[in-house]
C-alpha positions, 0 to 999 in steps of 0.5 A: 500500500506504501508503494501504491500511495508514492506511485500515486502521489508520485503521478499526481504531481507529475499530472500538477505539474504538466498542467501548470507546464502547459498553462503557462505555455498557452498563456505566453505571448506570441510576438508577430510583425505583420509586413507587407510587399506591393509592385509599385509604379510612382509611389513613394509611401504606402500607410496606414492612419493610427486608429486603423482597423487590423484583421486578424485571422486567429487560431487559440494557443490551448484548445487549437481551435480557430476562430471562424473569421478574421477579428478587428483589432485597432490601436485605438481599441483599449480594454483591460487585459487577463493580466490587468493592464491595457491591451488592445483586445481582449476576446474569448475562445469559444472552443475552451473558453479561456479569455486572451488578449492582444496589444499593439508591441510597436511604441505607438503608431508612427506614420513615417516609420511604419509601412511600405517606404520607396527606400525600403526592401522588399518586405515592409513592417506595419504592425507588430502585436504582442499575442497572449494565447493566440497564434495569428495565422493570417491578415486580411488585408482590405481596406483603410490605407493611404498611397502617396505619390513621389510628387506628395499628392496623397490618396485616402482610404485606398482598398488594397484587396485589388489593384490600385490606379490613380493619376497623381496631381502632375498627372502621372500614373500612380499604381500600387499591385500584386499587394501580399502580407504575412505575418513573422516573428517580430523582429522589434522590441518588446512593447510596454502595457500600460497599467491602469 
């Protein structure tokens, strides 16, 4: 009986301890860089404003369920998050009912630094989102961004889910195309909650 009570006491930490194991796991934040590529013909900045709704295409970190479409998320969105500070967005999985959170990882929206620059490689950071319990796997891309022309003439709320032609104030074709996002590890710093 003494070694039927060790083995079991024995299990029973072990089972404790890979719960908390992957508790911690499904709680952990994910970093993302949302980026995006374009064929361009005289276009010298493609942005977004800072209160721009992002869709994200969300998969929970615990159950592995996915969530059934694309969820907004906007820097201008600020809720309490699981662990008490502001976050962005705050959603619950449906599948195991467990509540994650996501917030903007970038020190706030900077319109000359962040999307597409004529000066810039091929790939163009947007957005980077620290992910509590939630993988992203996917970015609709949609619409909501501004196209500026090498002459300064600037088009808003430009849909970027097809092809993009305009003439600028000169009167030269202003062409944005073949728009491809992704989403990557992030490769900037870590942001900062704020508490309430």
């Amino acid at each position: 009986w003494l070694l039927l009570w060790h083995t079991t006491t024995s299990s029973r930490r072990s089972f404790r301890l890979a719960l908390l194991l992957l508790t911690v796991l499904s709680t952990r934040a994910n970093m993302i860089d949302l980026v995006l590529k374009a064929e361009v013909e005289n276009v010298k900045k493609i942005g977004v404003s800072s209160d721009h709704l992002y869709f994200l295409k969300l998969k929970c970190t615990n159950c592995h369920d996915e969530f059934p479409s694309a969820v907004g998320v906007s820097r201008d969105m600020e809720v309490e998050g699981i662990k008490g500070a502001s976050v962005n967005l705050k959603i619950k999985c449906k599948g195991c009912d467990r509540v994650h959170d996501i917030m903007f990882a970038d020190e706030g929206h900077d319109e000359e630094g962040h999307g597409w620059h004529a000066d810039g490689g091929e790939w163009h950071r947007f957005a980077s989102f620290e992910c509590r319990g939630l993988d992203p796997i996917g970015y609709e891309v949609r619409d909501g961004y501004y196209v500026v022309a090498n002459d300064g003439t600037r088009f808003d709320d430009v849909d970027l889910t097809e092809d993009f032609c305009e003439c600028d104030d000169k009167g030269n074709v202003v062409t944005v195309e073949k728009v491809e996002a992704k989403l990557t590890a992030a490769t900037g710093g870590k942001g900062k909650k704020k508490k309430k």
